[in-house]
N, C-alpha and C positions, 0 to 999 in steps of 0.2 A: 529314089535312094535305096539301093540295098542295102540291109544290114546284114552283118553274122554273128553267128556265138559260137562256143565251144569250149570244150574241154581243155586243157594242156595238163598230164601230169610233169611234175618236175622231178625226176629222179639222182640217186648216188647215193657214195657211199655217205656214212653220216662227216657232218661236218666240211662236206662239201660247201656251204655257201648253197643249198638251196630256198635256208630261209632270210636268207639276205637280200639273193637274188627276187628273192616274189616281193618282200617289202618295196623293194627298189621298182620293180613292175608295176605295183601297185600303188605307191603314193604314200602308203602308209603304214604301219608298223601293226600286221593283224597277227603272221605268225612269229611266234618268240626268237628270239636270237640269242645266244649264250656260246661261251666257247665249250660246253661240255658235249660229247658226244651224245645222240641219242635224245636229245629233248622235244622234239617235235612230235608229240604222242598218237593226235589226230589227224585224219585227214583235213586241215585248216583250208580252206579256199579261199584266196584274193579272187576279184572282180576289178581286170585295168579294163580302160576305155583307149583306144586306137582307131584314130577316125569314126569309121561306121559300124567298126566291131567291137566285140566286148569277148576278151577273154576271160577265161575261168580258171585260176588255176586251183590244183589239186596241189596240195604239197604235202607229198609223202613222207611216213618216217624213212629216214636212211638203212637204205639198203646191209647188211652183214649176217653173219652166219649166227643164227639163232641160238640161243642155251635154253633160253627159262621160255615158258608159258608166254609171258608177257610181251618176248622178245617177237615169240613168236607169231604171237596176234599182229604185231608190230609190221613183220616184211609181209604177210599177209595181205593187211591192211594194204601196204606199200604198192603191191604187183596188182590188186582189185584196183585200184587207182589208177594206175597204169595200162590194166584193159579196157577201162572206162573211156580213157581219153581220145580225144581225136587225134592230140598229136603229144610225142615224149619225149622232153627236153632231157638225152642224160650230162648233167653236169658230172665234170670230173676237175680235179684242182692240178693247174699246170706243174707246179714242183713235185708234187708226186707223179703223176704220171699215169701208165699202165699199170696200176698193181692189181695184185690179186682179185680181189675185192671186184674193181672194174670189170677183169676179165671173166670173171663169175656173173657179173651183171650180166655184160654182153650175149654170154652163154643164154643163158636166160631169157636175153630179149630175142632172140633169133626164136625163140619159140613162144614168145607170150605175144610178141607186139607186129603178127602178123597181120597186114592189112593196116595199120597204119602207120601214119609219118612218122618216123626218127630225126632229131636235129640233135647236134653235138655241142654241148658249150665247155669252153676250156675254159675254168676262172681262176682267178687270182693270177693272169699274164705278168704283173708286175714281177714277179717275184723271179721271174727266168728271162735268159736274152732270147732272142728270137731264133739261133739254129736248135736250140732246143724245141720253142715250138713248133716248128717245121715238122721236124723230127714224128714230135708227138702227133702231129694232127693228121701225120703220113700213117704211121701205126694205127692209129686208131681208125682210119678210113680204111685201110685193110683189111682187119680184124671184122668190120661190120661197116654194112651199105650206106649209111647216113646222107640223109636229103640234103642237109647243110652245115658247116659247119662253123661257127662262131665262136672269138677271143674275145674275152670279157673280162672284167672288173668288177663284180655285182657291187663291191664294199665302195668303190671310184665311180661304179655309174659307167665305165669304159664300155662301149659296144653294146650295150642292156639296149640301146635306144634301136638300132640295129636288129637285133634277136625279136624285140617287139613289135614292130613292124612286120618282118616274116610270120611271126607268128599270127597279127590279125588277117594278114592275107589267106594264110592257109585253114581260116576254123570255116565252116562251113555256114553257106548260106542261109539265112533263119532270123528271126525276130531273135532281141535281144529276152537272156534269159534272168534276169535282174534289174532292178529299177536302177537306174541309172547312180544314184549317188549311196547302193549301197555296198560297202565295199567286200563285206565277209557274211557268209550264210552261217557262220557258227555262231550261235544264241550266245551273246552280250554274257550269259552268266559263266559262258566256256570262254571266253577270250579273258574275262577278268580270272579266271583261276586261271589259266596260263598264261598271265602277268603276274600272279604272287608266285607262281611256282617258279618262273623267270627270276624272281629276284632271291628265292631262297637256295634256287641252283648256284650262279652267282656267289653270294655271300656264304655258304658253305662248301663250297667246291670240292671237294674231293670226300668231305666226312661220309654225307647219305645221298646223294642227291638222284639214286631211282629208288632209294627204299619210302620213296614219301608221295603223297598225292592231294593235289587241293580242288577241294570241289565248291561251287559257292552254294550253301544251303539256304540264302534269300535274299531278295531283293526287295527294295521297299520303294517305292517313289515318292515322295516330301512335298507337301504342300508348295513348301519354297523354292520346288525347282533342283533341289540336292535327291541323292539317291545314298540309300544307306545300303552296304553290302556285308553280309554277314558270310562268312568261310569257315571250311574244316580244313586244316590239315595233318592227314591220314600218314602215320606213323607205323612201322612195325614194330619196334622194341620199346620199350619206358627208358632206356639208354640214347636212344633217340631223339625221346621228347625233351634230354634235361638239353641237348646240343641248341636244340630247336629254339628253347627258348633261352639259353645263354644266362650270364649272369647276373641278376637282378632282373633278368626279364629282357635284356636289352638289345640280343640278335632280333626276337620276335618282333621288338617295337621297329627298330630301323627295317625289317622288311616290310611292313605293316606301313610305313611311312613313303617306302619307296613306291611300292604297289601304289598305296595311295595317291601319290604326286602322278605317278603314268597315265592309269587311270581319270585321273580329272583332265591332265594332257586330252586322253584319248578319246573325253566322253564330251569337254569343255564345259564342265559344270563342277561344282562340290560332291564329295562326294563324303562317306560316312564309312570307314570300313572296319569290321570289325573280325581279328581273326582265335581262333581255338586251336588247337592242339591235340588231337585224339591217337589214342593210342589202340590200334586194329592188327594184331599176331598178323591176320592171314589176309591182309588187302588186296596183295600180287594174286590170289586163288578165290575171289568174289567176283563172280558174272557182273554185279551192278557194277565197279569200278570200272569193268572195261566200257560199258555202255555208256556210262559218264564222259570218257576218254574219247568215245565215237570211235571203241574199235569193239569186233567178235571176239567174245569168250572163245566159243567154241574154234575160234582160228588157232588158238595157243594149244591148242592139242596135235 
């Protein structure tokens, strides 16, 4: 029996569907999914099983042209990920198209992801007729050499099954890099704070949702089998904190409740969580947060 393992980062612009796509890979809901751009902070990795191989995926923040510090740790983060890999899935979304964005990717990859594989995935195919993706998937094979290229539905599951496949074929021969039935290398206290942060993006949508950050500051394990989880979440303004916590209290509790319910989903236990509120001026410009996040300080420069 040979086995493989390997790398796959998944790249694009943000809100591509990269973190839908890797849920869908992977079985299980490890990295967050929201319609807001930009929420994917860490490099989060799923572990899917395909026959005798074991994929890994990298799932990068989305790709865009940097402003702040933060941002910039962020596509950093992103393109390290992407020369780590063995092979670079770039997602792009079929109703858009070529834009900008892509074709800055593309730029990009011709010079970072030399020596290895390229695969192309077009998602969200529903949403166009098929001379359109012809179109696209002609353009886009011009523009850049791609091994292969794949129409997919990450949100339908269309063609995902397809792409997965390819992909266990192409990772490289090797004992697998993960026990088998674990799905995410990011420490159980980084997936639960990005599930509270998931649902406070969510339910406050457009007010703060990158002025804020939640870190879980402890874990307890219960006699009974429940796990209690205590959180910060990190604020810039005191204007901030009154949003956060709504009237009477009542935004903070229904996220507090949502996280909660996920959570015990995702852990299949009780669970106990408790969350705070703190208010930090300068959080986007504190080396710990990035570390927390699993990104370089020093990349944001």
């Amino acid at each position: 029996m040979t086995t493989r393992a390997g790398f796959v980062a998944l790249i694009g612009e943000p809100n591509a569907g990269k973190s839908t796509l890797l849920n869908r890979m992977v079985g299980a809901k490890v990295s967050i999914v929201t319609h807001k751009v930009q929420t994917t902070r860490a490099r989060i990795r799923g572990v899917a099983m395909e026959g005798e191989s074991q994929i890994v995926f990298v799932d990068t923040p989305g790709l865009f042209r940097p402003r702040r510090r933060l941002d910039r740790a962020m596509v950093a983060a992103a393109w390290t990920g992407a020369a780590d890999a063995d092979v670079i899935v770039l997602l792009i979304e079929a109703h858009r198209g070529k834009t900008e964005g892509v074709n800055a990717i593309i730029d990009t990859l011709k010079d970072k992801a030399q020596g290895r594989r390229v695969a192309l995935a077009i998602n969200k195919i529903d949403r166009v007729e098929a001379p359109v993706l012809l179109k696209l998937t002609e353009e886009m094979n011009a523009a850049f050499p791609f091994e292969e290229t794949y129409l997919i539905s990450a949100e339908k599951g269309y063609g995902v099954a397809d792409l997965r496949k390819w992909l266990a074929g192409a990772m490289p021969e090797g004992p697998w890099l993960y026990p088998e039935d674990q799905i995410a290398d990011l420490p159980m206290r980084m997936i639960a704070a990005e599930m509270t942060r998931e649902k406070l993006t969510l339910r406050l949508h457009q007010e703060l949702p990158y002025q804020l950050t939640v870190e879980t500051e402890s874990w307890e394990e219960r006699k009974d089998g429940s796990a209690r989880i205590d959180q910060v979440v990190y604020v810039a303004r005191d204007g901030h904190k009154g949003i956060l916590l709504g009237k009477g209290g009542e935004t903070i509790k229904a996220v507090s409740k949502a996280a909660r319910e996920e959570l015990e989903d995702f852990l299949g236990r009780k669970v106990h969580l408790f969350l705070q509120v703190k208010v930090r001026p300068n959080w986007l410009e504190e080396a710990e947060r990035y570390s927390e996040m699993g990104l370089d300080f020093r990349d944001g420069n």
